[in-house]
C-alpha positions as protocol buffer text, in pm:
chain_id: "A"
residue {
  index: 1
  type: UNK
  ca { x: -360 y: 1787 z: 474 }
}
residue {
  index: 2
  type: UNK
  ca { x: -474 y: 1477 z: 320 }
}
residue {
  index: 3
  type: UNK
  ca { x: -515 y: 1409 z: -43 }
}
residue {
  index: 4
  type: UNK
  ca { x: -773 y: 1310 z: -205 }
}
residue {
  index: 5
  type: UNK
  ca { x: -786 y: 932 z: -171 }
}
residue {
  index: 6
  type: UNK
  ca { x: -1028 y: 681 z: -271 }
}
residue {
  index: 7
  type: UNK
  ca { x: -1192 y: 483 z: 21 }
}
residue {
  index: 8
  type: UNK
  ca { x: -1278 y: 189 z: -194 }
}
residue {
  index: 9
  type: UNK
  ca { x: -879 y: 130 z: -285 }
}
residue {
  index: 10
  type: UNK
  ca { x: -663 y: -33 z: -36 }
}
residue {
  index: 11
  type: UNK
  ca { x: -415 y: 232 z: -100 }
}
residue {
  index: 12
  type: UNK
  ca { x: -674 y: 525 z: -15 }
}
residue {
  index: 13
  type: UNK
  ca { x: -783 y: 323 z: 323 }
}
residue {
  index: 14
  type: UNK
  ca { x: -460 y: 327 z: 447 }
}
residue {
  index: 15
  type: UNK
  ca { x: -354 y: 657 z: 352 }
}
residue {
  index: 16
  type: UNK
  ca { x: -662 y: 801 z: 565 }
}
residue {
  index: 17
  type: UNK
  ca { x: -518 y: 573 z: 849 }
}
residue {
  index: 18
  type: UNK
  ca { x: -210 y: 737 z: 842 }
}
residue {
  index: 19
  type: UNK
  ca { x: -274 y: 1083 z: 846 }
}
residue {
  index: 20
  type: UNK
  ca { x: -472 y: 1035 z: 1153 }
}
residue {
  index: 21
  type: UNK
  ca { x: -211 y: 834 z: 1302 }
}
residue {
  index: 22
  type: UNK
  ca { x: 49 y: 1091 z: 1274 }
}
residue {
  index: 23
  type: UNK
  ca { x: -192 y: 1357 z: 1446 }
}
residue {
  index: 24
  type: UNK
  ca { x: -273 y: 1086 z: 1736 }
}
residue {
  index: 25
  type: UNK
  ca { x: 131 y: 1025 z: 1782 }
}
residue {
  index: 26
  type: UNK
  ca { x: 170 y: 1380 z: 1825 }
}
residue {
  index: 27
  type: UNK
  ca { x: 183 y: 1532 z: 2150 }
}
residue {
  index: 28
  type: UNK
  ca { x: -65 y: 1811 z: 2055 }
}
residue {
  index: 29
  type: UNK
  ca { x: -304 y: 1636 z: 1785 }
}
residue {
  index: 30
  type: UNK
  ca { x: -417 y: 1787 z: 1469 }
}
residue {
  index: 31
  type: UNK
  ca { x: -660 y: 1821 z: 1197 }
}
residue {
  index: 32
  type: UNK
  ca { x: -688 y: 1614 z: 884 }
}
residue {
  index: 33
  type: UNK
  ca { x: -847 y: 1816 z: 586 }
}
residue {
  index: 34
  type: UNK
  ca { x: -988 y: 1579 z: 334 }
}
residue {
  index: 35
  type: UNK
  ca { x: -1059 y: 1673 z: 24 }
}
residue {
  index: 36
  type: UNK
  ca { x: -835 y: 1934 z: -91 }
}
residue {
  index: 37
  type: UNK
  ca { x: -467 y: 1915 z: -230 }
}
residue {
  index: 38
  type: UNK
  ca { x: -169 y: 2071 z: -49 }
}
residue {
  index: 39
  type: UNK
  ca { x: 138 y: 2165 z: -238 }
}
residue {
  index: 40
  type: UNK
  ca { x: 462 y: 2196 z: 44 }
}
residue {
  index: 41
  type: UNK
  ca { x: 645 y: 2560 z: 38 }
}
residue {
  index: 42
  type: UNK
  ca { x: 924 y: 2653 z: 249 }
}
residue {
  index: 43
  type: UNK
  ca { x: 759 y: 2708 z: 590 }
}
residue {
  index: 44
  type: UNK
  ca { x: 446 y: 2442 z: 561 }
}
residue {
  index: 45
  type: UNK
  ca { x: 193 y: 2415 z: 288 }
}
residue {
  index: 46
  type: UNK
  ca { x: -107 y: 2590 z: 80 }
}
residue {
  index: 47
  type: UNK
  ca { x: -421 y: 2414 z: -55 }
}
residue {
  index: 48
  type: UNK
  ca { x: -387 y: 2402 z: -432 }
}
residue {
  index: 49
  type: UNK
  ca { x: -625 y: 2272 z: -577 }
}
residue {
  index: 50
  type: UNK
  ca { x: -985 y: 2064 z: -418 }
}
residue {
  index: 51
  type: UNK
  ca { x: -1170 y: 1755 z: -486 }
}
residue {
  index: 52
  type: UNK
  ca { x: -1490 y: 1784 z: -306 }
}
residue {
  index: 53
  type: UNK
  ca { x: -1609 y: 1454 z: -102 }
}
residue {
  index: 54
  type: UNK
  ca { x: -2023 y: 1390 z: -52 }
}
residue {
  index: 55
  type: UNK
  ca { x: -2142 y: 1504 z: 217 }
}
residue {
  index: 56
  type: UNK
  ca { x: -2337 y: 1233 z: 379 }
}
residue {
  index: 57
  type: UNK
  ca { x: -2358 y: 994 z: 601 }
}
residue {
  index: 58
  type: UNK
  ca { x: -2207 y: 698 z: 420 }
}
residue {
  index: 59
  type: UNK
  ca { x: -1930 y: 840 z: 326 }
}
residue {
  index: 60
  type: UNK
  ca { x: -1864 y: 906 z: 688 }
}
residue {
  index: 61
  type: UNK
  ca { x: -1922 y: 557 z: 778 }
}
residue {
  index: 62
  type: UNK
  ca { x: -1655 y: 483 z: 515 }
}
residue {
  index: 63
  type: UNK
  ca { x: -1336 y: 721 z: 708 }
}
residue {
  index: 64
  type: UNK
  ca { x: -1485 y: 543 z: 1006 }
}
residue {
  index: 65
  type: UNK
  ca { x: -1428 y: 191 z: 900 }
}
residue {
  index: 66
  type: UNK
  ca { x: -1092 y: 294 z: 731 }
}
residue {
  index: 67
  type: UNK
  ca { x: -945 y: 446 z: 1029 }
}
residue {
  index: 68
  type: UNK
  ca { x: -1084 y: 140 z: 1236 }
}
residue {
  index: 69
  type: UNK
  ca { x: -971 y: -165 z: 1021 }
}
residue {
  index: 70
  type: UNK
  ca { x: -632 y: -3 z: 1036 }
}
residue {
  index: 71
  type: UNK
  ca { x: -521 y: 162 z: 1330 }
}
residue {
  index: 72
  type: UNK
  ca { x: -492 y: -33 z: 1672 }
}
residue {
  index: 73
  type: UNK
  ca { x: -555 y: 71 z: 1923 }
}
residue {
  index: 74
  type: UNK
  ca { x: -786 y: 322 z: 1781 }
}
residue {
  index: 75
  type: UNK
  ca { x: -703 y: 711 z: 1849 }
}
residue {
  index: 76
  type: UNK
  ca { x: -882 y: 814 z: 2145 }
}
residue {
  index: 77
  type: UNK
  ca { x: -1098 y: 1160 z: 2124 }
}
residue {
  index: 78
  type: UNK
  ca { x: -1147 y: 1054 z: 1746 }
}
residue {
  index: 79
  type: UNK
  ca { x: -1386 y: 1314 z: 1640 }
}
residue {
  index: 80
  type: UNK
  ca { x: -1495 y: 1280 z: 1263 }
}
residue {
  index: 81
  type: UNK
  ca { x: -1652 y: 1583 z: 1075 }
}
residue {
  index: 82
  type: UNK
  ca { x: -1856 y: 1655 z: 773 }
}
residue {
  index: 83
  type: UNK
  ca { x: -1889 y: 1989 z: 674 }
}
């Protein structure tokens, strides 16, 4: 689960980066849940609390970029959701 990083700070472009990255390293993928806090516990981890992203089409645009500007080569079957 990501956290709830700002696109428009270096820091939160990266972080976005990486969370996919780790998923497209993986040998079975994953999803990346932005938006919402996680909080570990012995055995994985529980949302605890959220920080809702808008919903539109720029703000897509901006994850796009992100994950773009910093991952090479870019993950392939890259599928970005709003919801």
């Amino acid at each position: 689960m990501a956290r709830c990083e700002d696109l428009k700070s270096p820091g939160g472009k990266l972080a976005i980066a990486q969370a996919v990255a780790r998923f497209a390293n993986g040998e079975h993928g994953g999803i990346v849940v932005v938006g919402m806090r996680g909080k570990r516990i012995p055995g994985g981890e529980i949302i605890n609390s959220i920080c809702p992203v808008p919903v539109d089409g720029r703000t897509l645009r901006n994850y796009q970029q992100a994950i773009e500007q910093h991952l090479y080569p870019p993950p392939d079957y890259l599928d970005i959701e709003l919801v």
